[in-house]
C-alpha positions as CSV (number, residue, x, y, z in Angstrom):
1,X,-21.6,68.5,58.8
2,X,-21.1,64.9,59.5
3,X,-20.4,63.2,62.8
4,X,-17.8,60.6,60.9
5,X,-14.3,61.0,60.4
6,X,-13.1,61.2,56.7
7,X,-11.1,58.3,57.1
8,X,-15.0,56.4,58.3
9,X,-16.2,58.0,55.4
10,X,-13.4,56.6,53.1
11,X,-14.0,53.2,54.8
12,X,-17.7,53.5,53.8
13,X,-16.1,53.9,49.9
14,X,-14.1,50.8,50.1
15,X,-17.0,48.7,51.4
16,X,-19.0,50.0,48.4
17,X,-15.8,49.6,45.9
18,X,-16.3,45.9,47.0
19,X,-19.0,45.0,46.6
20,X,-18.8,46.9,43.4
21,X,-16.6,44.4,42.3
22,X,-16.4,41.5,44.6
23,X,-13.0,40.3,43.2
24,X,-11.4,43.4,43.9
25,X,-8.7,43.2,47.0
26,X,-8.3,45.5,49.7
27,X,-4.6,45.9,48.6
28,X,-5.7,47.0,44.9
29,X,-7.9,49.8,46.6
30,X,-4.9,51.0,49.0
31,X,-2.4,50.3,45.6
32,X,-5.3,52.6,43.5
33,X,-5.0,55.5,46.4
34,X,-1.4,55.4,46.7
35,X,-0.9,54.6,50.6
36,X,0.4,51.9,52.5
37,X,-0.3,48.4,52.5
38,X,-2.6,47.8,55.1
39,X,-3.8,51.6,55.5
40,X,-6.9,50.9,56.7
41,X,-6.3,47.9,59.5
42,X,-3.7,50.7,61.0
43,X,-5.7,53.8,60.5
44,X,-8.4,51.9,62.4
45,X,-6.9,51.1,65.2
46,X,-5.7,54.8,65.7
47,X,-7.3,57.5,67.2
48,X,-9.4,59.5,65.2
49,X,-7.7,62.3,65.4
50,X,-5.0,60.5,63.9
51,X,-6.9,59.1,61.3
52,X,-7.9,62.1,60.1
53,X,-4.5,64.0,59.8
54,X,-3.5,60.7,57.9
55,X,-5.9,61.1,55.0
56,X,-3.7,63.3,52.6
57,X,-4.2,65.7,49.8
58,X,-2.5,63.2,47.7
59,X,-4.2,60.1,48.9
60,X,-8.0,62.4,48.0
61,X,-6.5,63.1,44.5
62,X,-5.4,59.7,43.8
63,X,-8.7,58.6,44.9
64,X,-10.5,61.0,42.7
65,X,-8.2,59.9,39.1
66,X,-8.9,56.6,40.2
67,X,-13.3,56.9,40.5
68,X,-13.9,60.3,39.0
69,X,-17.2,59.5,40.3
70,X,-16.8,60.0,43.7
71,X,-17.6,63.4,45.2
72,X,-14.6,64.6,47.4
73,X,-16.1,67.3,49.5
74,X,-18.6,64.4,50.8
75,X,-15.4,62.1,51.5
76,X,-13.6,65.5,53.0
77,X,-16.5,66.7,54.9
78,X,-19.8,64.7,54.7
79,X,-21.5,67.6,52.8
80,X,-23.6,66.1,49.7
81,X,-23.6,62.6,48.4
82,X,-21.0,60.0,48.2
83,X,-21.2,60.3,44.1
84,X,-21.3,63.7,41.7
85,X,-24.8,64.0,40.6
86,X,-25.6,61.4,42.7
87,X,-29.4,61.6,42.1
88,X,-32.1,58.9,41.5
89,X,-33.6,59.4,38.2
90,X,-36.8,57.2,36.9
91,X,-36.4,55.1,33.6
92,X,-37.9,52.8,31.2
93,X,-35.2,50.3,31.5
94,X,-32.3,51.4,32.7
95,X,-30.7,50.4,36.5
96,X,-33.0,49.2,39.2
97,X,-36.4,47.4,39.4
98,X,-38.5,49.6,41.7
99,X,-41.8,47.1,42.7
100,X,-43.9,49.5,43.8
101,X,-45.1,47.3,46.9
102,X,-44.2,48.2,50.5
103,X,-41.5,45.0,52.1
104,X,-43.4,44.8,55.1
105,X,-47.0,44.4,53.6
106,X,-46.7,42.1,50.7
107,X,-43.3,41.8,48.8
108,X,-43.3,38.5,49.8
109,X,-47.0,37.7,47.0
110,X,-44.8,40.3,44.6
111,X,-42.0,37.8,45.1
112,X,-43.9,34.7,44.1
113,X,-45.9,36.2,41.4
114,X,-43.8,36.1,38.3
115,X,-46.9,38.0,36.2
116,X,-45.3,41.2,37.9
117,X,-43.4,43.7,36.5
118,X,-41.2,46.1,38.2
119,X,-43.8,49.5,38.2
120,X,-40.5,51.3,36.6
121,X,-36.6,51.4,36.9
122,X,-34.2,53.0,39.0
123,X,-30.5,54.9,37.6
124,X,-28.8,55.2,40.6
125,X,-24.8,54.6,40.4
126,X,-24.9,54.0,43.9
127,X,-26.7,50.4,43.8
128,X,-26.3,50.5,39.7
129,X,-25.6,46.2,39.7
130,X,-27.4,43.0,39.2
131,X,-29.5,41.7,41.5
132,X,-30.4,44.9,43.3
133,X,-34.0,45.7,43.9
134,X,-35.6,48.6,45.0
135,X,-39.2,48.5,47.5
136,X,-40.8,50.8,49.7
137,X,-40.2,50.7,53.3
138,X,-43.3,50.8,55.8
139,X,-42.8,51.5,59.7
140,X,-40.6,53.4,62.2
141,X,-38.9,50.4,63.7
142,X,-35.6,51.7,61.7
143,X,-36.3,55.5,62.3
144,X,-34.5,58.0,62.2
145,X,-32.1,55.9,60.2
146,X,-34.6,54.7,57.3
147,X,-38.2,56.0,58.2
148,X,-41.0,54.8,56.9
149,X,-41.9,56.1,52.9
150,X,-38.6,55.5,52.1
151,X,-37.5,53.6,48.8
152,X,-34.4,50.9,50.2
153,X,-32.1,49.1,48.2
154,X,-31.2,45.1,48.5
155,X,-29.4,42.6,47.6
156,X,-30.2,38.9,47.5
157,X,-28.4,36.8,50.5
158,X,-27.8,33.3,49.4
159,X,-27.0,32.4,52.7
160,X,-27.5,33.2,56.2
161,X,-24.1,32.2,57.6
162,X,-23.0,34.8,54.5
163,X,-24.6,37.3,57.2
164,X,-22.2,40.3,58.1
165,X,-23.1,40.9,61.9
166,X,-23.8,44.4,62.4
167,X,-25.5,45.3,59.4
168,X,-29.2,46.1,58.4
169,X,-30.9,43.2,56.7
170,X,-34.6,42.8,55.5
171,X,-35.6,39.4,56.7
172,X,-38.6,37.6,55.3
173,X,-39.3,34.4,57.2
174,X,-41.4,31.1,56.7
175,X,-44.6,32.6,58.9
176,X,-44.7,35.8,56.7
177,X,-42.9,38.4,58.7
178,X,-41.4,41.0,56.8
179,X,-38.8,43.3,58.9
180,X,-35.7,45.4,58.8
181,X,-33.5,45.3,61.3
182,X,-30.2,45.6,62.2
183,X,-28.5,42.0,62.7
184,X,-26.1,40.9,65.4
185,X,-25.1,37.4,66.8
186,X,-27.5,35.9,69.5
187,X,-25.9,34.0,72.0
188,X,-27.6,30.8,71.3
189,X,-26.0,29.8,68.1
190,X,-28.6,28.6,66.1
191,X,-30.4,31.7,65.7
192,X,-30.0,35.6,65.0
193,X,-30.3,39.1,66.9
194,X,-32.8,41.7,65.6
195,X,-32.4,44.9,66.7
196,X,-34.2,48.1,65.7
197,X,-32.8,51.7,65.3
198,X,-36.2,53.3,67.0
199,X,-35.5,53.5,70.6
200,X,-39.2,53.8,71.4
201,X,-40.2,51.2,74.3
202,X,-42.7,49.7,71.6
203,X,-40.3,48.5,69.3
204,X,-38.5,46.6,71.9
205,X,-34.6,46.3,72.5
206,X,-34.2,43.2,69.9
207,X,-36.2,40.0,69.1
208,X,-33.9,36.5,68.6
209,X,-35.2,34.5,65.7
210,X,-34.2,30.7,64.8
211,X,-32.1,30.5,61.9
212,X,-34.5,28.0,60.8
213,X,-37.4,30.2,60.4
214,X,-35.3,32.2,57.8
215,X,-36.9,32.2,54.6
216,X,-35.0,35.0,52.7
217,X,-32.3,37.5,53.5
218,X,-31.6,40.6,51.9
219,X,-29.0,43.7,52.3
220,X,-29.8,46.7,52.7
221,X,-27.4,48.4,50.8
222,X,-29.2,52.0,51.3
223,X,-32.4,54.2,51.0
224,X,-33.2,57.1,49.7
225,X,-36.6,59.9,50.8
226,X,-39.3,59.4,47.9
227,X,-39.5,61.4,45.0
């Protein structure tokens, strides 16, 4: 069973509905789902008991007519994934470009050598859009979050101030680090916070990197076990 609320898990759905479709407001979700205007800024401020007793029947059926591939029982109780048959399945063409390269130990020559081919593609609804890319993930700096063997999922940055604080990022910087870390706002201004999920004493409590140094950013969008 999961530790989140269904109204966090519904919020996890809308951030995905976004950036799904990037013009789509935050109104046309609450309009699709039949509630309030402003449903979530209220139900977020509430306590989460009252969030939960807020999500209706109705409100879960409306949200079902409207993306018939979202699974209900995992926005009701957490169980199974956040889409029916929400499995990633190999293909010639079709979906995601899987470089079969590990981020922290080379993406960055994969990158720059346009000879390459992705080693196969991804169908995955999940992260099914252009631009997404799919890598292997090497280390336990993010464990037991993303642990290392797993396949993640990202999304191009063009910016950093385009940075959402509080989010996982793979960073790939002008002296050839290659990390994944969660992001938050330094307090000197011209540079970032990197902190990792691993509490271990080796992996540290976060590292502050210039701005400047930034070569590329990417989202992590997700991550699935190997298979």
């Amino acid at each position: 069973m999961s530790k989140m609320s269904t109204f966090d898990r519904m919020c996890r759905l809308r951030e995905w509905l976004k950036e799904q479709n990037p013009r789509i407001t935050e109104a046309a979700i609450e309009r699709k789902m039949g509630v309030a205007t402003n449903y979530f800024k209220t139900r977020a401020n509430a306590a989460i008991e009252e969030g939960e007793k807020s999500v209706r029947e109705k409100t879960l059926n409306n949200l079902k007519a409207a993306w018939p591939e979202v699974n209900i029982e995992w926005v009701k109780t957490g169980e199974g994934s956040m889409f029916e048959d929400s499995q990633p399945v190999i293909t010639e063409g079709k979906g995601i470009p899987f470089y079969d390269v590990d981020f922290l130990g080379g993406f960055d020559e994969m990158e720059n050598d346009q000879t390459i081919i992705p080693t196969y593609f991804i169908d995955f609804p999940p992260y099914n859009r252009r631009g997404v890319i799919c890598v292997n993930l090497t280390g336990d700096s993010m464990s037991p979050r993303i642990n290392s063997g797993d396949k993640i999922f990202m999304q191009p940055i063009e910016r950093v101030e385009d940075i959402i604080f509080g989010e996982i990022y793979a960073i790939v910087t002008l002296s050839g680090l290659r990390t994944v870390k969660w992001i938050t706002r330094s307090p000197e201004s011209d540079m970032i916070r990197l902190i990792p999920e691993n509490k271990d004493p080796r992996y540290g409590d976060y590292q502050d990197l210039p701005k400047s140094e930034i070569r590329r950013i990417f989202k992590v969008l997700g991550a699935v076990r190997a298979f």
